[in-house]
C-alpha positions as CSV (number, residue, x, y, z in Angstrom):
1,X,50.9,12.4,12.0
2,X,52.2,9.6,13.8
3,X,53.2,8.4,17.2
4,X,54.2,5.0,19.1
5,X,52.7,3.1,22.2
6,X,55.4,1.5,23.8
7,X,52.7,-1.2,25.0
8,X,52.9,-2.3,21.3
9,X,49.3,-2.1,21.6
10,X,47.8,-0.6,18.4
11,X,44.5,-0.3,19.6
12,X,43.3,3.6,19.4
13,X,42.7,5.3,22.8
14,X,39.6,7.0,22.7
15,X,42.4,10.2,23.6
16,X,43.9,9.5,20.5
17,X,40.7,9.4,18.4
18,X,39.7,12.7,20.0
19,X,42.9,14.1,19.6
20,X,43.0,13.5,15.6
21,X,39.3,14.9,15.3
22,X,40.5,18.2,16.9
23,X,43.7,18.1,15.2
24,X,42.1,17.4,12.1
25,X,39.0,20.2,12.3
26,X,42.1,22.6,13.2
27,X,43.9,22.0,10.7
28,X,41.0,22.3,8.3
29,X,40.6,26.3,9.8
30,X,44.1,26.8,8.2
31,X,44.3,24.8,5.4
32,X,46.0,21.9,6.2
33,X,44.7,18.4,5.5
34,X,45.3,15.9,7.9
35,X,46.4,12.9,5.8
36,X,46.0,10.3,8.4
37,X,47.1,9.5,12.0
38,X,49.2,6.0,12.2
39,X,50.1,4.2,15.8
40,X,53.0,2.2,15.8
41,X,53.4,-0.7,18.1
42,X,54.3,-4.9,17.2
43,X,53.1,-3.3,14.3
44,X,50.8,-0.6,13.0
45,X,47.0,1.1,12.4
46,X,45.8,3.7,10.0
47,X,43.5,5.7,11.7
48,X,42.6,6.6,8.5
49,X,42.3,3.2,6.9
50,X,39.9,2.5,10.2
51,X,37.4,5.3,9.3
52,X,38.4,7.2,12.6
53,X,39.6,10.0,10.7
């Protein structure tokens, strides 16, 4: 999953940390893995790649 923050701030909200934790143990109920969660900005941040995920 992805999205953008038009601040170009790439900084995880705590909304969007939250948000990929529930997404994440939902999709686990159903069988689908949630690879990772990027933000896109000047540039970009695995949520993944930060351990948030």
């Amino acid at each position: 999953m992805f999205h953008n923050h038009p601040s170009r701030d790439i900084r995880p909200s705590e909304e969007d940390i939250n948000v990929t934790r529930r997404l994440s143990e939902a999709g686990e109920l159903i069988g689908i893995e949630l690879v990772d969660h990027i933000i896109l900005g000047e540039e970009y941040k695995s949520l993944k790649a930060e351990g948030l995920l």
